[in-house]
C-alpha positions as CSV (number, residue, x, y, z in Angstrom):
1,X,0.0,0.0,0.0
2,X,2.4,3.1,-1.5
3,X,-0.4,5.4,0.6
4,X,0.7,4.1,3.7
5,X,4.2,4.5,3.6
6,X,3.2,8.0,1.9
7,X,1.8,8.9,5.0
8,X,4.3,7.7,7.4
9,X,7.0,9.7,5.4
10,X,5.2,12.6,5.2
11,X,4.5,13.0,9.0
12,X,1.4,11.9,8.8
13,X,0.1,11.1,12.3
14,X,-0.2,7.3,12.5
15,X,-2.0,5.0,15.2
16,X,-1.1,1.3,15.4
17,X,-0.8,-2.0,17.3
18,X,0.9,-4.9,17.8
19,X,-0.4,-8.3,17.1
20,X,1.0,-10.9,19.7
21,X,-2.3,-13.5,18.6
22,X,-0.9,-15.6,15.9
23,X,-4.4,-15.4,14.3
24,X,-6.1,-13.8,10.8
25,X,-9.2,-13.1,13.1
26,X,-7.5,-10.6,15.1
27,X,-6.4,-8.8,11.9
28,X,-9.7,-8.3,10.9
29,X,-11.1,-7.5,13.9
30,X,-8.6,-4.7,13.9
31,X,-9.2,-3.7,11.0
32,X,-12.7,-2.6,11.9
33,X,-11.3,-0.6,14.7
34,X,-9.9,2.6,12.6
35,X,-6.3,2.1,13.1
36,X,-3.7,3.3,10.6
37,X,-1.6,0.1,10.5
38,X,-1.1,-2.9,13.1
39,X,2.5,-4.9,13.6
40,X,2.4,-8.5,13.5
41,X,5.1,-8.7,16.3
42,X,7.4,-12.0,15.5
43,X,9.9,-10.8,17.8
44,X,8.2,-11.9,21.1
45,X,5.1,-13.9,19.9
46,X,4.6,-17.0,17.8
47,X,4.2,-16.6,14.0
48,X,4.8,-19.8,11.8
49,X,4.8,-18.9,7.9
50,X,0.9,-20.7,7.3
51,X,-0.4,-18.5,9.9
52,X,1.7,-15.0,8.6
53,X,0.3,-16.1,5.0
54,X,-3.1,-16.2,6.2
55,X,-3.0,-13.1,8.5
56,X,-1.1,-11.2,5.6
57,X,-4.7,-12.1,3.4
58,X,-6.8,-11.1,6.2
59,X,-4.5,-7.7,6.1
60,X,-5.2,-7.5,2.4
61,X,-9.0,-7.8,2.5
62,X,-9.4,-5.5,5.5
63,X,-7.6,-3.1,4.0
64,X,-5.4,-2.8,6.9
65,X,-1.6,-2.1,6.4
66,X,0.7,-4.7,8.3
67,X,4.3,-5.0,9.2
68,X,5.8,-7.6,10.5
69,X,8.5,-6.9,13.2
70,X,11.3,-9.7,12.6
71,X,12.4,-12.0,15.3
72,X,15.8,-10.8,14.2
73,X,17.2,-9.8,11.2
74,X,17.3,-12.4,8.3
75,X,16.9,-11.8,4.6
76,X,15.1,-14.8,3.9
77,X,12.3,-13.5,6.2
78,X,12.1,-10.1,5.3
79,X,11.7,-11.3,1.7
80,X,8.7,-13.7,2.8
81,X,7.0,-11.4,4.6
82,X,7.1,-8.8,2.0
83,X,6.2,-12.1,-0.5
84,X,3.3,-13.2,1.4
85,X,2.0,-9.0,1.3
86,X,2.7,-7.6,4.2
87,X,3.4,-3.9,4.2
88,X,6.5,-3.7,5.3
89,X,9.1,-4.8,8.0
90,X,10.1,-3.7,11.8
91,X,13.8,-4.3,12.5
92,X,14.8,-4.5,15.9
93,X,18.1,-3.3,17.3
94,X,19.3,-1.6,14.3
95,X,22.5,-0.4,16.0
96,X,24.1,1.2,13.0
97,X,24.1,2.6,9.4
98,X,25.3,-0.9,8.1
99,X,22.2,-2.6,10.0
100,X,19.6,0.0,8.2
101,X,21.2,-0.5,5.4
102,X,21.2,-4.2,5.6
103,X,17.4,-4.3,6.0
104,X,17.2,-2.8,3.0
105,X,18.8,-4.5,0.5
106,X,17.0,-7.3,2.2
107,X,13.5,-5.5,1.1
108,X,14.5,-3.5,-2.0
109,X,14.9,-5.2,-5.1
110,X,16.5,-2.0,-6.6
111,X,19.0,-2.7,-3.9
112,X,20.0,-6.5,-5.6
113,X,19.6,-8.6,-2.2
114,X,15.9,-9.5,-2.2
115,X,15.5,-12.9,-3.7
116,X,12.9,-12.1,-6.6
117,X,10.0,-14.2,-7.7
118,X,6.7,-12.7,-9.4
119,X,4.7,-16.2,-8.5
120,X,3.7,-14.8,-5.0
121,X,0.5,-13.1,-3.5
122,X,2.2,-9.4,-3.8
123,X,3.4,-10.3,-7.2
124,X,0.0,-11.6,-8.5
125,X,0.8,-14.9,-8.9
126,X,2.8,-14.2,-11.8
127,X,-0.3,-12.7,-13.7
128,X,1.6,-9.3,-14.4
129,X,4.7,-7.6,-15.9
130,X,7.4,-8.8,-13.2
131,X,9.4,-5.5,-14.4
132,X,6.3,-3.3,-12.9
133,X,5.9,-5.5,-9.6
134,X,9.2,-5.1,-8.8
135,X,8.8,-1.5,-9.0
136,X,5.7,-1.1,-7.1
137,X,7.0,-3.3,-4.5
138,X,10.1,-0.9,-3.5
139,X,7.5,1.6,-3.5
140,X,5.3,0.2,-1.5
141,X,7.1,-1.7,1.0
142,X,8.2,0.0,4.1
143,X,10.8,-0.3,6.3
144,X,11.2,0.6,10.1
145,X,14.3,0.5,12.3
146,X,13.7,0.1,15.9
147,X,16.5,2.6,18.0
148,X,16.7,0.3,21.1
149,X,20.1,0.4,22.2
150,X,22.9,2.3,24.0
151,X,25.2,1.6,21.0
152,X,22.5,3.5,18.3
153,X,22.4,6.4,20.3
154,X,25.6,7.3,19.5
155,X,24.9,6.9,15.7
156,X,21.8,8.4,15.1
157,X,23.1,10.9,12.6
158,X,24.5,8.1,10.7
159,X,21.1,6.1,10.8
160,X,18.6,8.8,10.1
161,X,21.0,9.6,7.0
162,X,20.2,6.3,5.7
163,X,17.5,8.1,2.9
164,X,15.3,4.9,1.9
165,X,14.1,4.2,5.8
166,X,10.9,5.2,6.8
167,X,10.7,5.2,9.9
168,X,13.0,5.3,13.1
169,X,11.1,3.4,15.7
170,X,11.8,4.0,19.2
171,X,11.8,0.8,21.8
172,X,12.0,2.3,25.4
173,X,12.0,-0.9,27.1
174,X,14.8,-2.2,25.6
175,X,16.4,1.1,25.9
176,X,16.1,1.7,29.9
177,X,17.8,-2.4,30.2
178,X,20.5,-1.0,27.6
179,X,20.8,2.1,29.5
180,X,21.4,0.2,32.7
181,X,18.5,2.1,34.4
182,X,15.1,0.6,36.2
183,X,12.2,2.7,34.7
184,X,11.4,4.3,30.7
185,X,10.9,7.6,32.4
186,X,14.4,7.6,34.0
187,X,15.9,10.8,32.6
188,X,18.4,8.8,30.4
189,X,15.4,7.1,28.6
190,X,13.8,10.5,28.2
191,X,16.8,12.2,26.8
192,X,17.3,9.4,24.2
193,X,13.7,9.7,23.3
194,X,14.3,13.4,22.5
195,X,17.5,12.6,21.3
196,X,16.1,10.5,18.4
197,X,13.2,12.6,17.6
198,X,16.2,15.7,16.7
199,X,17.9,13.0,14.9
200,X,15.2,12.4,13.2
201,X,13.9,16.2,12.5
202,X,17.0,16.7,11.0
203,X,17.2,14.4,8.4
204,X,13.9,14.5,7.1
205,X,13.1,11.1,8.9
206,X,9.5,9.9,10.5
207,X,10.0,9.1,14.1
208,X,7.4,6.5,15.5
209,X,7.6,5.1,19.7
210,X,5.0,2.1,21.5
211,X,3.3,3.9,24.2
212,X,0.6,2.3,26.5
213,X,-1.5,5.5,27.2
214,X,-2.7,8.0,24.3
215,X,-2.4,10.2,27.5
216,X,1.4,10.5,26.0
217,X,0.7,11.8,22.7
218,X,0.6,15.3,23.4
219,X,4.0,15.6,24.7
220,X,5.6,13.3,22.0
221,X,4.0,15.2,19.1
222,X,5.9,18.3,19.9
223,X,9.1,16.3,20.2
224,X,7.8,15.7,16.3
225,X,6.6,12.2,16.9
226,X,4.1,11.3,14.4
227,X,3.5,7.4,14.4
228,X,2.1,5.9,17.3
229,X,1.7,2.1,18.2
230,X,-0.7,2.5,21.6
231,X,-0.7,-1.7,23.1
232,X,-2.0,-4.8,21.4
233,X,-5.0,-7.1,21.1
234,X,-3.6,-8.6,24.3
235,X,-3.7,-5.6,26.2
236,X,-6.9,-4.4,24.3
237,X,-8.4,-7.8,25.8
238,X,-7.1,-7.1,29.1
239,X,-8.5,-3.4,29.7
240,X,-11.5,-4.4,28.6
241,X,-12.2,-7.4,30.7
242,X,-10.8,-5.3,33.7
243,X,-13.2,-2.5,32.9
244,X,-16.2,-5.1,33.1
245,X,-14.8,-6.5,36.2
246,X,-14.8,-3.2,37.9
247,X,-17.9,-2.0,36.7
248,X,-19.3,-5.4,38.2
249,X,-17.5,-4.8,41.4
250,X,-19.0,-0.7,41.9
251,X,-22.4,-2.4,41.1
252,X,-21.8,-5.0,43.9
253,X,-20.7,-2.1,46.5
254,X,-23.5,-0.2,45.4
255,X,-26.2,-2.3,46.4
256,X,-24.9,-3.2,49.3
């Protein structure tokens, strides 16, 4: 979907999710629920290829843009994912210039590393001019590199340089265990936040963060934040069996 990664380049104000259910239903439940984009997260759930092909269909037909964040990086899988139709890749702990640019070639077959066949679901099966898929795929595929360590914040210059990546995507948990500190609002976490964000304002590049309360939006679009990925369907599922649980318990004090 070039629209998406349009709007994520632009500074278009995004809302996502992750998807920790490996499960097509939860994509197109999601897909009712008016967000932007949702990330299918392999890192920390379980994703076999069967169940990413069918979630990537269920992505397709609910008109929902997906990215799969990579359990770590791996060309093969970044050229699957994009295969099967996903929109794009997350790549965590992209230290460096040479890891951003890695992910790339991996997902840009302008870039000669992506192993190419037109016989797939985001090639149409083979039913079109392979010199125009491959075209439309580089344009439409997008690629985000997660800024989660101690070691990228010394090379964010160098990262956000790297033209072709569309978004640097901040992981504050992994951050604060880099950082060697207890809490993501420990000043060292907040610093890096802002840190990337100017990084990120400086060389033209979208800057997206996970939060767990829209209450935090405010203060992170005028650091120039723009994409947003507020909990998952796990959390969704959580909140709102707590909130029924609660409401039951005010009813029970209520009457007495």
């Amino acid at each position: 979907m070039q629209e998406f990664r349009q709007r994520v380049r632009s500074g278009v104000v995004q809302l996502g999710a992750f998807i920790k259910t490996p499960s097509h239903v939860v994509v197109e439940i999601l897909g009712r629920a008016d967000l932007d984009f949702a990330v299918i997260d392999g890192e920390h759930a379980p994703f076999n290829p069967e169940t990413l092909d069918t979630m990537a269909l269920a992505a397709r037909a609910s008109q929902l843009p997906c990215l799969l964040r990579v359990p770590e990086f791996d060309g093969a899988a970044v050229g699957q994912a994009l295969d099967l139709g996903l929109s794009g890749i997350m790549v965590p702990h992209t230290k460096d210039a040479a890891s951003a640019e890695r992910a790339l070639a991996a997902a840009k077959y302008a870039r000669g590393a992506r192993g190419f066949s037109p016989s797939t679901r985001a090639g149409g099966y083979g039913a079109g001019d392979a010199a125009a898929y491959r075209a439309k795929a580089d344009a439409e595929s997008s690629v985000w590199c997660q800024i989660e360590d101690e070691e990228a914040l010394s090379r964010l210059d160098e990262i956000a340089a790297v033209a072709d990546i569309d978004c640097l995507f901040l992981g504050r948990a992994d951050l604060a265990l880099s950082l060697g500190v207890a809490s993501q609002k420990d000043p060292k976490v907040v610093e890096a936040v802002a840190a990337t964000a100017t990084a990120g304002r400086r060389h033209g590049r979208t800057v997206g963060i996970y939060i767990a309360d829209t209450a935090e939006i405010p203060a992170l679009l005028a650091l120039g934040i723009t994409v947003f990925v507020c909990g998952s369907d796990q959390s969704y599922l959580i909140a709102q069996a707590r909130s029924h649980r609660a409401g039951l318990s005010a009813a029970l004090a209520a009457k007495g």
